[in-house]
N, C-alpha and C positions, 0 to 999 in steps of 0.2 A: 665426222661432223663436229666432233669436240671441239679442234683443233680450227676447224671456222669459227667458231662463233670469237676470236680472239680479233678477225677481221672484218666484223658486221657493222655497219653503224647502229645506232639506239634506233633508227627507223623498222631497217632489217631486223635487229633483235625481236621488236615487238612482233611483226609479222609471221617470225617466227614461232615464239609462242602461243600467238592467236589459231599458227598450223597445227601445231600439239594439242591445244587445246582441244580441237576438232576432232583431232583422232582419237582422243582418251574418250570424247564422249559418246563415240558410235562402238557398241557394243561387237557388232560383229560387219563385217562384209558381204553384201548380199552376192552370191555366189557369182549370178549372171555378169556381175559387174567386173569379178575378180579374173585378172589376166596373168599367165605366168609368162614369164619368159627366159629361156636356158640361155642365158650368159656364156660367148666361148671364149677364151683369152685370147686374145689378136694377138700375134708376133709382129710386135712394133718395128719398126725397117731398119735393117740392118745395116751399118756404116761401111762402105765400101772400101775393100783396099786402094789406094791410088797409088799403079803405078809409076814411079818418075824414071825417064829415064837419064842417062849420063848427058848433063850438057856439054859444052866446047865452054874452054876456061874462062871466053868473054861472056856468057848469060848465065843466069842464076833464077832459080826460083824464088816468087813470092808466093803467098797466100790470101787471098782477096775473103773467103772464107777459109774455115776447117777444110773443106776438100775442094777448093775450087783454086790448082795452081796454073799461074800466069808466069811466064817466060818474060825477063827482062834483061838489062844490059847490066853486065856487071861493072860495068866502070860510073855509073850516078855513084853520089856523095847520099847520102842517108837522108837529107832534107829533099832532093830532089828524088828519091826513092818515094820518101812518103807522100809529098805531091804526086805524085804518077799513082800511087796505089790507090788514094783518095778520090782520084778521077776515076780512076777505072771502077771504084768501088758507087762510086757515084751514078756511072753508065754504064752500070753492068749487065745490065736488059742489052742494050745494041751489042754488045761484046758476044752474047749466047750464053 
């Protein structure tokens, strides 16, 4: 929390310490009200190996993401490379 308050506006700041304030002045918490709850650590998703396999010396892999490779034609010049990724990156919902 420390390390937020470096990111608050003067708005947020105050609201925040109008929060504090509130809880420093309630003595205790009335039981009924008080709710636990056991926190488990989620195993956040795991990055997938991607296998590539050998192309044929005319195609070449890009990367449209980190794991997401598209099959192209090895003979495009590098500006037309990047036009094509851009598209593709652009339509990559219709692509799947």
């Amino acid at each position: 929390m420390v390390n937020a308050l470096d990111c608050l506006t003067s708005e947020e700041e105050e609201d925040l310490k109008a929060c504090l304030e509130d809880l420093d002045r309630q003595d205790n918490i009335p039981e009924g009200e008080a709710k636990f709850e056991t926190l488990e650590k989620k195993v956040l998703f795991e990055k997938k190996k991607i296998e590539l396999k050998i192309l044929p010396d005319h195609l070449k892999y890009v990367f449209l993401e980190e794991d997401k490779p598209v099959v192209i034609s090895n003979a495009l010049t590098i500006e037309e490379e990047n036009m094509l990724v851009d598209v593709l990156k652009k339509h990559r919902e219709a692509i799947g």
